[in-house]
TORROTOR-176849 format. One record per residue: residue number from 0; x, y, z of N, C-alpha, C in turn. Coordinates in steps of 0.1 Angstrom, whole numbers. Each point is the difference from the previous one (the first is absolute). Example, Ala and Ser with C-alpha at 12.3 -4.5 7.8 and 13.67 -1.06 7.14 Angstrom:
REM residues 2
n  nc1  nc2  nc3  cac1  cac2  cac3  cc1  cc2  cc3
0  132  -57  78  -9  12  0  9  12  0 .
1  -4  11  -7  9  11  0  -8  11  8 .
END
This chain:
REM residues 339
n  nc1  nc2  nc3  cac1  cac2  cac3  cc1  cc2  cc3
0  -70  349  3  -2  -2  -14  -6  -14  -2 .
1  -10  1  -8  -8  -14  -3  9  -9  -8 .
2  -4  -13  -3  9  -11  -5  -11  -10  -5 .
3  -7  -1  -7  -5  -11  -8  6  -10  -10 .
4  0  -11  3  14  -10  -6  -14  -5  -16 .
5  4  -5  -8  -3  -1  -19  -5  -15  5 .
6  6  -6  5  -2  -18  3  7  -2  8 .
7  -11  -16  7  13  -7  14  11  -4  -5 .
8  6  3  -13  14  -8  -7  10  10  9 .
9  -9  13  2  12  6  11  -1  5  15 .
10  -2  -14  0  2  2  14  6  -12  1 .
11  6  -7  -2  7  -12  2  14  7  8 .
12  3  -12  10  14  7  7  -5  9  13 .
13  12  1  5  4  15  11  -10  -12  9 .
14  1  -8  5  -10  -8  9  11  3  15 .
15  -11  0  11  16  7  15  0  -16  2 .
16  15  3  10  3  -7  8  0  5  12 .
17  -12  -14  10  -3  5  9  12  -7  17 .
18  7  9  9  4  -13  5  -10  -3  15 .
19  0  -15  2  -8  -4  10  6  -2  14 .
20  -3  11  5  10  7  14  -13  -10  11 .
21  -9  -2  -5  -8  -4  14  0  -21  2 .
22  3  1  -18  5  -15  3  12  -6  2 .
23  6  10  -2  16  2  5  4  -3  19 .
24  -12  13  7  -1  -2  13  -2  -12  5 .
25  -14  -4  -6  -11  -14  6  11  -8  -2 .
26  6  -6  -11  9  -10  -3  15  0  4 .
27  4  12  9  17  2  7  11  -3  -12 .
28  -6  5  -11  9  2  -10  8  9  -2 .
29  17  -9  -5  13  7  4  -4  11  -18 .
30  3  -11  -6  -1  13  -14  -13  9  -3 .
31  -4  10  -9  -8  4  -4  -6  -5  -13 .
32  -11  -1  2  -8  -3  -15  -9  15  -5 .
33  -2  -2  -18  -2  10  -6  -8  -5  -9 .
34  -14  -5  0  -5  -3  -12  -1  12  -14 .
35  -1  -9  -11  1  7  -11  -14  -6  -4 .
36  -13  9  4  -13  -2  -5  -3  4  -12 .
37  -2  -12  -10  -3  3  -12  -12  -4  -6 .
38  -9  -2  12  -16  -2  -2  -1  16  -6 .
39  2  9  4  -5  14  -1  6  4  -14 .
40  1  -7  -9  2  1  -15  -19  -2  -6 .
41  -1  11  -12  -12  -2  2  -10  -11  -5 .
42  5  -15  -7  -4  -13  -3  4  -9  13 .
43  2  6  8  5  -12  15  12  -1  2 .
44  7  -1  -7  12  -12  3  18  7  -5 .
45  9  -5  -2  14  4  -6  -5  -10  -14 .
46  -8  -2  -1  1  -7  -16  -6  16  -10 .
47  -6  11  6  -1  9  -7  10  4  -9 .
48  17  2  9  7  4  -6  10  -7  -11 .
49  -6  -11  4  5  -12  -10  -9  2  -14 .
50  -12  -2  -1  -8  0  -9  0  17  -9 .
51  -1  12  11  0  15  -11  14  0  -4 .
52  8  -7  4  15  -2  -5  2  -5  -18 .
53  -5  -15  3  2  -5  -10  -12  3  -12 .
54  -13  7  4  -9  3  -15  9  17  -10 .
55  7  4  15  -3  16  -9  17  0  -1 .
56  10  -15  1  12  -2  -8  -2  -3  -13 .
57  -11  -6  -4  -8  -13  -7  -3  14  -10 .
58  -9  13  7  -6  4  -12  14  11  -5 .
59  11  3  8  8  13  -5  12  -11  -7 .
60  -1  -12  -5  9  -7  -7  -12  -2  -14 .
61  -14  1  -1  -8  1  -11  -2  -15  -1 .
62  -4  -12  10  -1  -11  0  -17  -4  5 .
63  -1  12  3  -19  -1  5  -7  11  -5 .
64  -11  5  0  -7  10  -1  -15  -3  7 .
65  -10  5  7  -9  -1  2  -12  -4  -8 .
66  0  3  -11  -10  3  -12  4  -12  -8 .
67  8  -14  -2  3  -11  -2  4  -11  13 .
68  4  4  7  12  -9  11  -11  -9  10 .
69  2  -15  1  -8  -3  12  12  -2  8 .
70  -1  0  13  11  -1  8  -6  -19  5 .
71  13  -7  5  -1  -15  2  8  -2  13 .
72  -8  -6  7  12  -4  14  -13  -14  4 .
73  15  -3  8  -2  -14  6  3  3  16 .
74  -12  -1  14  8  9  11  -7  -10  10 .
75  3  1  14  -7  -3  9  -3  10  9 .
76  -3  12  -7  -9  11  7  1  12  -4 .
77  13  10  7  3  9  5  3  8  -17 .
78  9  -8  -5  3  4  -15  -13  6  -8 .
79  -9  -15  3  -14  5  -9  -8  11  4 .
80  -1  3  15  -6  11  1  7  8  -4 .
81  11  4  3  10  11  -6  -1  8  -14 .
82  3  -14  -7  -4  3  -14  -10  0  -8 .
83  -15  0  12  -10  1  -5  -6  11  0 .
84  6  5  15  -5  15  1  8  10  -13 .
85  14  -1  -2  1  11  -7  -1  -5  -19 .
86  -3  -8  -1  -3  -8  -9  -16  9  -5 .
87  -10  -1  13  -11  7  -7  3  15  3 .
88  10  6  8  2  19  -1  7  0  -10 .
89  7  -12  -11  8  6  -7  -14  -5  -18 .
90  0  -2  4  -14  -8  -13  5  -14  -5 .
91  8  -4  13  4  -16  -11  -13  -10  -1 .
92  -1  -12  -5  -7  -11  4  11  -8  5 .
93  -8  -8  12  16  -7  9  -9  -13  -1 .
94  7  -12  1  -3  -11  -4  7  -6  7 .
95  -3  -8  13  6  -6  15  -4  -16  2 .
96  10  -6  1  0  -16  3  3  1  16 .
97  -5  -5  8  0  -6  13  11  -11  9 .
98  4  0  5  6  -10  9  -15  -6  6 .
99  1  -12  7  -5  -6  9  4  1  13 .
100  -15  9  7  6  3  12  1  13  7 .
101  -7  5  -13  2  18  4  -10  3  6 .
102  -2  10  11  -12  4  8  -12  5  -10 .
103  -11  -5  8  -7  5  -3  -5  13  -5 .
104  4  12  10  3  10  1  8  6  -15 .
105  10  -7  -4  8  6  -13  -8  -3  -10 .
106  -4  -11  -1  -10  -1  -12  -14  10  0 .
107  -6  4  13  -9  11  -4  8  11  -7 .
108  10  2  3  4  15  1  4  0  -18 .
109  2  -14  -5  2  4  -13  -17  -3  -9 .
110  -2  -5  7  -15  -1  -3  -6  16  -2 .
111  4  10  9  -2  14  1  6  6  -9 .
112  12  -1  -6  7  6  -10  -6  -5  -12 .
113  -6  -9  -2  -5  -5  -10  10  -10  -10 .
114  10  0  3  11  -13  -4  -10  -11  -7 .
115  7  -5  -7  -2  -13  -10  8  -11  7 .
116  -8  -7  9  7  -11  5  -4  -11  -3 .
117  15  -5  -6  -1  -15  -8  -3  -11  7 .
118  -15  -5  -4  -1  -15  6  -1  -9  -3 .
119  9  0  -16  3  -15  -5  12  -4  -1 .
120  9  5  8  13  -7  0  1  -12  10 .
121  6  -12  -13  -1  -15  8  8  3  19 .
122  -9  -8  5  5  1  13  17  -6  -3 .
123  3  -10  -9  13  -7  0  12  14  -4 .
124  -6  6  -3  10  15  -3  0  4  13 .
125  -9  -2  4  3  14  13  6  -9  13 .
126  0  -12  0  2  -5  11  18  -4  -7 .
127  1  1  -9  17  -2  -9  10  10  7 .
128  -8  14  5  6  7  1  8  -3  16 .
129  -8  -8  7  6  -5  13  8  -11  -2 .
130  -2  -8  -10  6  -13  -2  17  0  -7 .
131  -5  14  -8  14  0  -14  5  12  8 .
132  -7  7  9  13  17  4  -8  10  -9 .
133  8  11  0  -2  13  -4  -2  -3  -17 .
134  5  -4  -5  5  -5  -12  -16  2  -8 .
135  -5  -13  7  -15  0  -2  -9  8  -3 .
136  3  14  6  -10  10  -7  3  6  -9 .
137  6  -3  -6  1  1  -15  -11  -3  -10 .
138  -1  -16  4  -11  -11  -7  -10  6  6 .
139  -5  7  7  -16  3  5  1  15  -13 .
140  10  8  5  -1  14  -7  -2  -3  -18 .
141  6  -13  -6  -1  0  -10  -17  -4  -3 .
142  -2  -8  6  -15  -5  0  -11  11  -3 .
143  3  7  13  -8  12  1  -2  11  -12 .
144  12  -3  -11  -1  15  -11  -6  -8  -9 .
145  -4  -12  -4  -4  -8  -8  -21  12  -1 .
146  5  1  -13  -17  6  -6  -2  15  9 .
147  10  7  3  1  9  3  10  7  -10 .
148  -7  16  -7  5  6  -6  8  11  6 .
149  18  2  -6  5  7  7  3  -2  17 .
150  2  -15  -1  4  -2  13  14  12  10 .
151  3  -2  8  13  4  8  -3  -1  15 .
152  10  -13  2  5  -4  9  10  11  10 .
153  -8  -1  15  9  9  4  12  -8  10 .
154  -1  -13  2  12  -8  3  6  7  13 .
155  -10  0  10  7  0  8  11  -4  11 .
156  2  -15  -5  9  -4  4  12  4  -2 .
157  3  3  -17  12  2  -5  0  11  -8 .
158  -5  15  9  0  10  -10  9  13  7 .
159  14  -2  -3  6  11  8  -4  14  2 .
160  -15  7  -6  -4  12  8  -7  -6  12 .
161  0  -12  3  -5  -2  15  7  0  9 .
162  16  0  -4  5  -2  5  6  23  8 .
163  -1  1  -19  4  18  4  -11  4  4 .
164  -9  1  6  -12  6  6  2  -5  15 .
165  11  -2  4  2  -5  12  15  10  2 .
166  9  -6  -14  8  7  8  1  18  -4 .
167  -9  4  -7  -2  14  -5  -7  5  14 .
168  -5  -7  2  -14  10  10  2  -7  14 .
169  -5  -14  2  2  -6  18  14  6  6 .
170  4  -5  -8  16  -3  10  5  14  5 .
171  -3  8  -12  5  14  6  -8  6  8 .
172  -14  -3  1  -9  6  12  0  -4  18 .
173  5  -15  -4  7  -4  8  13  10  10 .
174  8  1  -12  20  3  1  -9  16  8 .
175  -8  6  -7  -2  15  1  -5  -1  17 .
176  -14  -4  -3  -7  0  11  5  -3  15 .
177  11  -12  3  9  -4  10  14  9  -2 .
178  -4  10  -6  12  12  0  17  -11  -7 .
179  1  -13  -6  7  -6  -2  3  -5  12 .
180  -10  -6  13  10  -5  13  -11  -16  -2 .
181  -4  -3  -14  -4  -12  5  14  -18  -3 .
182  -5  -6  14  11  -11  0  0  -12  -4 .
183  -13  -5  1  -7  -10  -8  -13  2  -4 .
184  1  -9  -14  -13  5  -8  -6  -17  -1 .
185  -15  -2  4  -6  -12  0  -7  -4  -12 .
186  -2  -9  -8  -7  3  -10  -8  -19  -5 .
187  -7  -3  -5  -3  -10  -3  5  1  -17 .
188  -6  -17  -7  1  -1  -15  -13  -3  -5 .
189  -3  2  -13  -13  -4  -1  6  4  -18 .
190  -3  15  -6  9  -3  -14  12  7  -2 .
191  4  1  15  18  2  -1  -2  21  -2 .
192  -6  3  -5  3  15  -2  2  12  11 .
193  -9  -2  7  1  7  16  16  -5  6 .
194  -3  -9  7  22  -2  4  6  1  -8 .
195  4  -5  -15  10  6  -3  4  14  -5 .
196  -10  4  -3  -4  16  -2  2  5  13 .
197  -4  0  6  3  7  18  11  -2  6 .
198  7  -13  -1  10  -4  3  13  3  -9 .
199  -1  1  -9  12  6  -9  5  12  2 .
200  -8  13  0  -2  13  2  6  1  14 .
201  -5  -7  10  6  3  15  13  -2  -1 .
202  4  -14  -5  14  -5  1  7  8  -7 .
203  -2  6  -11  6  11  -7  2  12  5 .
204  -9  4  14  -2  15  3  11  -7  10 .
205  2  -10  9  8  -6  16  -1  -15  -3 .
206  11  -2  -3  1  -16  -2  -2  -10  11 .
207  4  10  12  -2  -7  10  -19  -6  6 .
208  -9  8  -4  -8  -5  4  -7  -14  -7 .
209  -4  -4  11  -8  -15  0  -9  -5  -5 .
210  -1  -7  -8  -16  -3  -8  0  -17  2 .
211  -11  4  9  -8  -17  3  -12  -4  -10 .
212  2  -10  -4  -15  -4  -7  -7  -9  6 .
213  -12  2  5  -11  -10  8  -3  -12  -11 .
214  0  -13  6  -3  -8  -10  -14  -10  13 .
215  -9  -5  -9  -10  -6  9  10  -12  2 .
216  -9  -8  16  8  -10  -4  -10  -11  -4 .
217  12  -11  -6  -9  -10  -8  -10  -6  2 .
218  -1  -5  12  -8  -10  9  -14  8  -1 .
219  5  16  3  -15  4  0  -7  1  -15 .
220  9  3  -10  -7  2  -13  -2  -15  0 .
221  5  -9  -2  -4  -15  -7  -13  -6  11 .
222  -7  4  9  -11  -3  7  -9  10  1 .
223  -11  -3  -8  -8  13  -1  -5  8  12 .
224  -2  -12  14  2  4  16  8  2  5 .
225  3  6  9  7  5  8  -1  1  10 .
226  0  -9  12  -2  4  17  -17  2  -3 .
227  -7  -9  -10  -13  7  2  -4  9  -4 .
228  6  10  -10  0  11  -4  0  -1  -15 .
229  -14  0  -4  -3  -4  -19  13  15  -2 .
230  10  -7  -6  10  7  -10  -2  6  -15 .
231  -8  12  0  -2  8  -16  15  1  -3 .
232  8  -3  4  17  -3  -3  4  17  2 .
233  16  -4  2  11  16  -1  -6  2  -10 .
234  -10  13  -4  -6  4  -14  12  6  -3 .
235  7  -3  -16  10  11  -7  12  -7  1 .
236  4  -6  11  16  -7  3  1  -11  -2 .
237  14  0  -5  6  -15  4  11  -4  4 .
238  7  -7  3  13  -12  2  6  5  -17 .
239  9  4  6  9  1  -17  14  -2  5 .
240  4  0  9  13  -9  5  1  -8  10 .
241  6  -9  -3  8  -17  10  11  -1  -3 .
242  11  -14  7  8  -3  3  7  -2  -17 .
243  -7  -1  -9  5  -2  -9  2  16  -11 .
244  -6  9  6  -3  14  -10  -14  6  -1 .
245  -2  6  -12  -12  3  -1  -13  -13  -9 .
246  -11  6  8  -9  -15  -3  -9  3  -16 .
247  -4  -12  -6  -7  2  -13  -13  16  4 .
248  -4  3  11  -7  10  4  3  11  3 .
249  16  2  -5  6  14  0  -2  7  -12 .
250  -7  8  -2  -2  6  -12  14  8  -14 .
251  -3  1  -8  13  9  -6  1  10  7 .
252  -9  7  6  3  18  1  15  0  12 .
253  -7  -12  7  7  -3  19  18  -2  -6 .
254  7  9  10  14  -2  0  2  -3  13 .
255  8  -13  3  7  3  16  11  5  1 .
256  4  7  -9  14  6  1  -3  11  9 .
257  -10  5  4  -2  9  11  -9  -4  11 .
258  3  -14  3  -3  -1  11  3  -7  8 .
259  3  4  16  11  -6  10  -6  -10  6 .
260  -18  -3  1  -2  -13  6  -11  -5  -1 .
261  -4  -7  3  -16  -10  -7  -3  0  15 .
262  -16  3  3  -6  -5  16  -14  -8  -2 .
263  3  -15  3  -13  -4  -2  -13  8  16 .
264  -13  -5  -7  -12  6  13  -2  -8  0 .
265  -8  -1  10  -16  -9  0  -13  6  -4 .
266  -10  -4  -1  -10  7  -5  -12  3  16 .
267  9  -6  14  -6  4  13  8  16  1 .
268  15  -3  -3  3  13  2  -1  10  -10 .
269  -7  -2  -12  -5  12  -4  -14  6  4 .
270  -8  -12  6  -12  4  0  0  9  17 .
271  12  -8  6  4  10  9  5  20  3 .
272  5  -4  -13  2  13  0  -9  13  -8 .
273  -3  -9  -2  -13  9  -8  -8  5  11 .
274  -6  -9  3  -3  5  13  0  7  9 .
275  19  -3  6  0  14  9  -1  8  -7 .
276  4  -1  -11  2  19  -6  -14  6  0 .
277  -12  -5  -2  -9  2  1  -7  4  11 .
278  5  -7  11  -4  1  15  9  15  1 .
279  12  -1  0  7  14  3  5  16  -7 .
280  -5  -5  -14  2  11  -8  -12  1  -9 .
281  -12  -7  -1  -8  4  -5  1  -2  -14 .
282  11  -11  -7  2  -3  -15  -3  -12  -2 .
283  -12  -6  -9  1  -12  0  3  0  -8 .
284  9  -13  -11  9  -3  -6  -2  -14  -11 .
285  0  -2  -7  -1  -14  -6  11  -11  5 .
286  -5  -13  -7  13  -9  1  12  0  -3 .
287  6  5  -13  10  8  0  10  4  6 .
288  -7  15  3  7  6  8  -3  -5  12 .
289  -5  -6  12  -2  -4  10  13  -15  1 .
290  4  -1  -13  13  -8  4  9  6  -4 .
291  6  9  -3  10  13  -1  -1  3  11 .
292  -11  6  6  3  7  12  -4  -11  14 .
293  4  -9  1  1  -12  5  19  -1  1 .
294  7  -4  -12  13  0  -1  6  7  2 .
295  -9  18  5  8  11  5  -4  5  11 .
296  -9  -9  9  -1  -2  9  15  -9  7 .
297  -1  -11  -4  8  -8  4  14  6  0 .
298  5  6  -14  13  6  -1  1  12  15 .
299  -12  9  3  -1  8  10  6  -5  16 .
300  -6  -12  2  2  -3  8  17  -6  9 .
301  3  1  -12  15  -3  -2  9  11  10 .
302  7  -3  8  12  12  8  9  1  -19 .
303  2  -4  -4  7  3  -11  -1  12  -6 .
304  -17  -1  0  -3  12  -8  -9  11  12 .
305  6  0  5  -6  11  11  6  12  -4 .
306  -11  11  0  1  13  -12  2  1  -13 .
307  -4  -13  -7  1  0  -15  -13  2  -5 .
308  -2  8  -12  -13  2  -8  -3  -9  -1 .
309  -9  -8  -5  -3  -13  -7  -17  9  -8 .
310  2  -2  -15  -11  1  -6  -4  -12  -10 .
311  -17  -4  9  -6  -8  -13  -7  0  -9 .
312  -2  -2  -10  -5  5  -9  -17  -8  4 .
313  -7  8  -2  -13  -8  3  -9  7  -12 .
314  -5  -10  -5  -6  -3  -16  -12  3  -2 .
315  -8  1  11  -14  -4  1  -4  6  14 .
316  -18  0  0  -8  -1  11  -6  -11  0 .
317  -6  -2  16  -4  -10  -3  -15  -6  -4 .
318  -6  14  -1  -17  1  -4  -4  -12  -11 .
319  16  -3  -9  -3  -8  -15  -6  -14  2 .
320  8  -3  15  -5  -15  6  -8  -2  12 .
321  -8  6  0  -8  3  12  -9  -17  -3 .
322  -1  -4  -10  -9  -11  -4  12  -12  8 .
323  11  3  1  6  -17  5  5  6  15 .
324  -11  9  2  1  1  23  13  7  -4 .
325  5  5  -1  15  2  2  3  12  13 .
326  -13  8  -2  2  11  13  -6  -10  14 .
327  -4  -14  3  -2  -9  10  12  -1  9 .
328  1  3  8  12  -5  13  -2  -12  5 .
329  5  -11  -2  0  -13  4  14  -1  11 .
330  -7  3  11  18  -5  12  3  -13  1 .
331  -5  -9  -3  5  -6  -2  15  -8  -11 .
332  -6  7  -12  4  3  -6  17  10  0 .
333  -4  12  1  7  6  2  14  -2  12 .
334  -9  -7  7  13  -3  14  15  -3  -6 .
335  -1  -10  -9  7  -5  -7  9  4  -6 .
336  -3  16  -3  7  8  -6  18  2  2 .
337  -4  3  14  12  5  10  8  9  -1 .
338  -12  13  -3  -3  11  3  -10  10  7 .
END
C-alpha cells in the first residue's frame, strides 16, 4: 500500500537508534553504546521536534495563524533552520536573529528557506547575551518584533512545548526502541528542552536510570584555539552547572532535578570521537553530539558499567561544519584525548 505524507511537518520523530558494535570492538569497550540519530529528522537536527512542537501548540491555542503570524527567534543555528523549514511548509514568514559564530553552512541553509535574517541588531545585544546569561535573549527577541506586524516569539529558551516535544515523542522512542533496557542516557544543554524532556519520561518510566549531561570544558570555550584547532565552538551547548549550581547559561526549560551528573570534555576529545565513529560506523556527527558521545565513550569504558546501555543523544551531522575542518583528523591532536 502506497503512503504519500501532506508535508515534512510529518515526518518529524521515529529517528533509530543505532548501536556502535564495531566501535565498541576497536575501543574494548565494557558497556554498550546506542546512538539516538536525529540528523535523519527531515530539517537535520532534534531541533525539528522542538520547533513543529511549539508552532502547531502556538496555532491549536489560537495565538498564531499563518495568514497574519511572523514567527521571531533568536538562535545559533539548529533552531533557525528548524523553524525555517517548517515555517515556509507551514506559510509562516520567520524572522531570525543570529548568534555570532554560527557556521557558515547554517546560514546558507536559511538563506535557502528564504528566512528574514536580521542584520541590524546592535552587536552590544548580542554579545549581552554571553555577558548577562540566558536572560539576555530576551533583549535581542524584544528588539527584533520592533516594526514588525503581528510579531510571535517562539522563545525557545523558555517555552515548555520544547520541553513536551521531548518528553511526548524522544524519550519514549528511546524507552520503546531499547525495549525499556536503557541505563544511562547522555545528553548535552543548549535550550534545556531535549534533557529535560528525555530525561524526565525515563526517570518516570525507571528511576533508576542515569542521566549525564556533557558540559564543554571551559578552557576550551574561552580560547577560540584549541591545541591548534580554530574552535567553531561546542555548537548548541553549554556549562550550566558548577560548584555553586546552575550557571547564568542554564536556560528556564533545563531542570536538574533529573540529573545524576555533569561531565566536562574537551573539544580534542570530541573531535576524537567523531572521528572514530566515522572511521568505524560510517556516521559523521557534529560538535555536539561528538561530545555526548565522547562522555559515553568514557562512561563505556568504565568495568562499572560493563553491559550497561548507554544512549547519546546526538543532535546533528556533521556536513553543517564542514567549513571549520571538523571532518580533519589531527593525531596530534587527538592523542590527547585518551581514547
Amino acid at each position: 500500500m502506497g503512503k504519500i505524507y501532506n508535508s515534512i511537518t510529518e515526518l518529524v520523530g521515529h529517528t533509530p537508534i543505532v548501536e556502535f558494535k564495531r566501535l565498541e570492538e576497536k575501543l574494548g569497550l565494557k558497556g554498550r553504546i546506542a546512538g539516538k540519530l536525529e540528523y535523519f529528522n527531515p530539517a537535520g537536527s532534534h531541533k525539528d521536534r522542538m520547533a513543529i512542537e511549539i508552532i502547531e501548540a502556538a496555532e491549536k491555542r489560537g495565538d498564531i495563524s499563518p495568514d497574519k503570524t511572523t514567527l521571531i527567534e533568536f538562535t545559533s543555528g539548529n533552531t533557525g533552520v528548524a523553524m525555517a523549514a517548517f515555517a515556509a511548509a507551514k506559510g509562516y514568514k520567520f524572522k531570525i536573529g543570529i548568534q555570532n559564530g554560527v557556521s557558515i553552512e547554517r546560514k546558507k541553509l536559511l538563506e535557502a528557506y528564504q528566512a528574514d535574517i536580521a542584520e541590524d541588531i546592535p552587536q552590544e545585544l548580542i554579545a549581552g547575551v554571553f555577558e548577562k546569561g540566558i536572560a539576555a535573549f530576551g533583549d535581542v527577541l524584544d528588539y527584533m518584533k520592533k516594526g514588525v506586524e503581528h510579531p510571535y516569539a517562539t522563545r525557545q529558551l523558555d517555552n515548555v512545548d520544547n520541553i513536551n516535544a521531548h518528553y511526548k515523542h524522544t524519550g519514549p522512542e528511546i524507552w520503546e526502541d531499547t525495549d525499556g533496557k536503557v541505563d544511562i542516557f547522555v545528553g548535552g544543554v543548549g535550550t534545556g528542552g531535549s534533557t529535560h524532556g528525555v530525561s524526565k519520561f525515563l526517570k518516570e518510566k525507571n528511576p533508576s536510570v542515569k542521566v549525564v549531561i556533557t558540559q564543554p570544558e571551559p578552557n576550551d570555550v574561552a580560547n577560540p584555539i584549541v591545541d591548534g584547532v580554530e574552535d567553531g565552538g561546542f555548537h548548541g551547548i553549554h556549562q550550566v552547572h558548577d560548584d555553586n549550581g546552575l550557571t547564568p547559561m542554564a536556560p528556564t526549560n533545563f531542570s536538574d532535578e533529573y540529573t545524576d551528573e555533569y561531565t566536562f570534555i574537551t573539544y580534542a576529545e570530541t573531535l576524537r570521537a567523531i572521528h572514530l565513529l566515522a572511521k568505524y560506523e560510517g556516521i559523521f556527527v557534529g560538535a555536539s553530539a561528538g561530545a555526548s558521545l565522547a562522555v559515553a565513550i568514557k562512561l563505556a569504558l568504565k568495568e562499572e558499567n560493563k553491559g550497561k546501555l548507554i544512549v547519546p543523544l546526538l543532535p546533528d551531522n556533521g556536513e553543517r561544519y564542514l567549513s571549520e575542518d571538523l571532518q580533519k583528523v589531527r593525531p596530534e591532536v587527538e592523542e590527547k584525548a585518551g581514547f
